[in-house]
C-alpha positions in Angstrom: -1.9 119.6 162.8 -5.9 120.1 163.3 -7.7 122.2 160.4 -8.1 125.0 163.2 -4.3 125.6 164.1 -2.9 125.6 160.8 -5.7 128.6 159.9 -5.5 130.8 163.2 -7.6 133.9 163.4 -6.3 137.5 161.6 -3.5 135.0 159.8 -3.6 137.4 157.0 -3.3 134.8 154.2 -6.3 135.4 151.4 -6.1 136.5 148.8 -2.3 135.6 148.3 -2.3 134.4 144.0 0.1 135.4 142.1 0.0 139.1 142.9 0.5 137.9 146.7 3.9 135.8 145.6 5.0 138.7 143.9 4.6 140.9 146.9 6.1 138.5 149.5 9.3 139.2 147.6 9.1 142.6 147.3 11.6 145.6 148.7 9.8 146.5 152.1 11.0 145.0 155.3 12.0 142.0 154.2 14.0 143.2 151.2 17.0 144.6 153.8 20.1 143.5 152.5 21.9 140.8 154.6 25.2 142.9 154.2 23.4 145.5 156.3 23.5 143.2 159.3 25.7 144.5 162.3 28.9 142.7 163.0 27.6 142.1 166.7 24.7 140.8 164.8 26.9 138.1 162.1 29.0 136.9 165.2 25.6 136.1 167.2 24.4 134.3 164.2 27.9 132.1 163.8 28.1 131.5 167.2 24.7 129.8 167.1 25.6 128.1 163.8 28.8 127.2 165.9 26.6 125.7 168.7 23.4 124.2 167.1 23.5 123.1 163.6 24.8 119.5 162.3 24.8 118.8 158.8 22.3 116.0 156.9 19.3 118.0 158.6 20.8 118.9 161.5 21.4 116.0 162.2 23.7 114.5 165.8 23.0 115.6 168.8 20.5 118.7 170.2 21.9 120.9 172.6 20.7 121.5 175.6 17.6 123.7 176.5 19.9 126.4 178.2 22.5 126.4 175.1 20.5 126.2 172.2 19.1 130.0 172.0 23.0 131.2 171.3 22.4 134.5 172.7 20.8 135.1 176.2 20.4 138.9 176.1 19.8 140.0 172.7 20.8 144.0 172.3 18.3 146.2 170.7 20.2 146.3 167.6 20.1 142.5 167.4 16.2 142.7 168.2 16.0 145.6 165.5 17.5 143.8 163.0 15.3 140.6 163.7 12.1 142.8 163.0 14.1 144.2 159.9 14.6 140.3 158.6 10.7 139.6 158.7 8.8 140.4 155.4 5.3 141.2 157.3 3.7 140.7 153.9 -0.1 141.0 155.1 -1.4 138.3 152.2 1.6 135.6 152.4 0.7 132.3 151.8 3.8 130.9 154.0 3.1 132.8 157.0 0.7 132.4 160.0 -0.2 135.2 162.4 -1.1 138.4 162.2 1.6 140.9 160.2 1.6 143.1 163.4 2.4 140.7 165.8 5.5 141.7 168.2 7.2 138.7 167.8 8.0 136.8 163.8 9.6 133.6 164.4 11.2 133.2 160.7 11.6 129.1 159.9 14.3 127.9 157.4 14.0 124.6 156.4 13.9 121.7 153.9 11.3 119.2 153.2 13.4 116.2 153.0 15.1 117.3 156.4 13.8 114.8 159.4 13.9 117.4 161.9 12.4 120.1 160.0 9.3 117.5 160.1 9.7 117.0 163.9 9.9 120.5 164.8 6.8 121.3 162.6 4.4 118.3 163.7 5.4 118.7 167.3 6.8 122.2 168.3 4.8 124.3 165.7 1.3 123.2 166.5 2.2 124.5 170.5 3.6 127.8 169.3 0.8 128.2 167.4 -2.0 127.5 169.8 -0.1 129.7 172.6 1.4 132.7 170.6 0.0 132.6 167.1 -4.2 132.3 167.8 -3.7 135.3 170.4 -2.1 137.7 167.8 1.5 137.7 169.4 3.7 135.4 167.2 3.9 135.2 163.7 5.6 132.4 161.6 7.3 132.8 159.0 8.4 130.2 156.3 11.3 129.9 153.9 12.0 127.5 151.8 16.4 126.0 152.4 16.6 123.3 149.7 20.4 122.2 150.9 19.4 118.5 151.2 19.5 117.5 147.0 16.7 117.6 143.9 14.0 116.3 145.8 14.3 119.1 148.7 14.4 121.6 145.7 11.3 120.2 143.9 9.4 119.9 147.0 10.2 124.0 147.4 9.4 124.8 144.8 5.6 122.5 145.3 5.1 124.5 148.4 5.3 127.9 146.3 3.0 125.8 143.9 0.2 124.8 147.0 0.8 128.2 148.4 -0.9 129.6 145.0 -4.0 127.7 145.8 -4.0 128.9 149.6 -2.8 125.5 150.7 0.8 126.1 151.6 0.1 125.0 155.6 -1.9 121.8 154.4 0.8 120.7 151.7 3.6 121.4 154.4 1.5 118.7 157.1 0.8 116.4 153.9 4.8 116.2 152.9 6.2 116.1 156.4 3.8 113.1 157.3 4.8 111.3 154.1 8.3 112.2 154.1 9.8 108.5 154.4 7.5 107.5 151.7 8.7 110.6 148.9 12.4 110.0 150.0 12.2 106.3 149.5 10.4 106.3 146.4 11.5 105.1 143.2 9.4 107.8 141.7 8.8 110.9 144.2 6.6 112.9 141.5 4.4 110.2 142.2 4.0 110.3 145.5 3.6 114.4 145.0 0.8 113.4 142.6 -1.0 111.6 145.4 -0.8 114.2 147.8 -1.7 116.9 145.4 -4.6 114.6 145.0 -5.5 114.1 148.3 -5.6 117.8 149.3 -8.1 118.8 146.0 -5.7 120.8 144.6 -5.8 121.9 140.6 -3.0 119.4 139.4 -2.7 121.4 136.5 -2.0 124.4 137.9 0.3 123.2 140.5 2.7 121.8 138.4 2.9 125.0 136.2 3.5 126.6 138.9 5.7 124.4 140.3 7.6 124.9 137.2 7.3 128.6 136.6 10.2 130.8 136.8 8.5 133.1 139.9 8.6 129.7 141.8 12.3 129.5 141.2 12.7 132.8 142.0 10.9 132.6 145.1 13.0 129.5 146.3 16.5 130.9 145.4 15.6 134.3 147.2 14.9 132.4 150.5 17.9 130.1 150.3 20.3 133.0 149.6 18.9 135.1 152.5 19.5 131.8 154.3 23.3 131.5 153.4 24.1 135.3 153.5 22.2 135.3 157.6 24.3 132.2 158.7 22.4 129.3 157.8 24.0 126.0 156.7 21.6 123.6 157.9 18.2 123.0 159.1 15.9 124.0 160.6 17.4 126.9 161.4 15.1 129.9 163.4 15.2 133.7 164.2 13.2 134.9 166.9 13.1 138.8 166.8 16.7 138.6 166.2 17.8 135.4 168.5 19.1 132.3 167.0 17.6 128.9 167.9 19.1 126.3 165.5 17.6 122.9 165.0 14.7 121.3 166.1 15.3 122.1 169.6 12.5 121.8 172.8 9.2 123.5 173.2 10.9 125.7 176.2 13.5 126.7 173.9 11.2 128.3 171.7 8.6 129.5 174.7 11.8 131.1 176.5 12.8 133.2 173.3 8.9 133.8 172.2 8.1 135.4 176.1 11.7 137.5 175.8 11.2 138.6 173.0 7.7 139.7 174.0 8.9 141.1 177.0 11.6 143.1 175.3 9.0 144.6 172.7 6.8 146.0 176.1 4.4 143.0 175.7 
């Protein structure tokens, strides 16, 4: 992804350090309790599961454009719970777009997950260039390790990079060398490299890689994962609606512009 669309305009992300980590997990909006969710709500989000996700990285076959958002009309408490789910931390290091946009388009996925790296060198540069630069989408990243150690160490590197501000540039760096760190006799070596290659402080990446914040960060977003419905990835909530896997572009666009629409955009 260019320098420009990974960094849009009002993305809200300095200043993030450890005092930013600590807030991204802290009891505002994003620190509703998953058992508050509706049952109209949970049954959306297993029907989705139902219709989009494949395990091994959601792996098999996609589902069409007009099946893969699992809800057509999402109800207002469905929408309300959606905005309820997104954290809207202003100085997140995982997040692009403004915290006010009216539409947060929360991401769950794992690094060693192929289609977690196809939906985030293909589909996310788009969303961001069409929804993201103009103030009306917001991403949101959390870290799903389901996939093994690796998946969980490379988690727990993004909360690492995302320390030095570098979270977007270390997620590009490890999709686009994602064969090479699974195939590796020694992944931390590969890591090394591309900790390397993005001038990052090797020393304080890998304490913070190890720390027990980064653990804590990692486990928080993979058990808001499981208690929401999520078994694989990457898994998506748009304002409330379900897209699972690494469906189309007009997938996304469709749910983006309803979602828009619903919130008087």
């Amino acid at each position: 992804m260019p320098k420009d669309a990974r960094k849009p305009r009002d993305s809200g992300r300095k200043g993030a350090g450890a005092k930013g980590a600590a807030t991204r997990k802290g009891t505002g909006k994003g620190g509703l309790s998953p058992l508050l969710i509706g049952g109209a709500v949970v049954a959306a989000l297993v029907v989705a599961v139902v219709v989009g996700l494949r395990l091994e990285g959601g792996g098999g076959e996609q589902e069409t454009s007009d099946e893969a958002s699992a809800v057509d009309h999402i109800d207002a408490e469905q929408r309300e719970w959606g905005q309820a789910l997104a954290r809207r931390t202003a100085d997140d290091p995982m997040s692009l777009g403004s915290a006010d946009a009216p539409v947060v388009l929360v991401a769950y996925s794992d690094f060693a997950c192929p289609y977690c790296a196809s939906w985030a060198q293909e589909t996310q540069p788009e969303l961001v260039e069409r929804y993201v630069d103009s103030g009306d989408l917001r991403i949101e990243w959390r870290e799903f390790p389901y996939l093994g150690d690796l998946s969980n160490t490379l988690s727990l590197g993004a909360t690492a990079a995302g320390e030095q501000e570098a979270f977007w540039e270390y997620q590009e760096a490890v999709f686009a060398q994602q064969d090479e760190l699974k195939s590796a006799d020694d992944p931390d070596e590969v890591l090394d490299g591309i900790i390397a290659d993005l001038g990052l402080d090797a020393d304080r990446f890998h304490e913070d890689l190890d720390s027990e914040r980064s653990r804590i960060e990692v486990s928080h977003d993979f058990m808001e994962g499981q208690q929401i419905g999520v078994s694989a990835t990457p898994a998506f909530i748009v304002n409330g609606d379900p897209i699972m896997g690494a469906q189309p572009l007009d997938v996304f666009v469709r749910s983006v512009d309803t979602a828009l629409a619903a919130a008087g955009e």
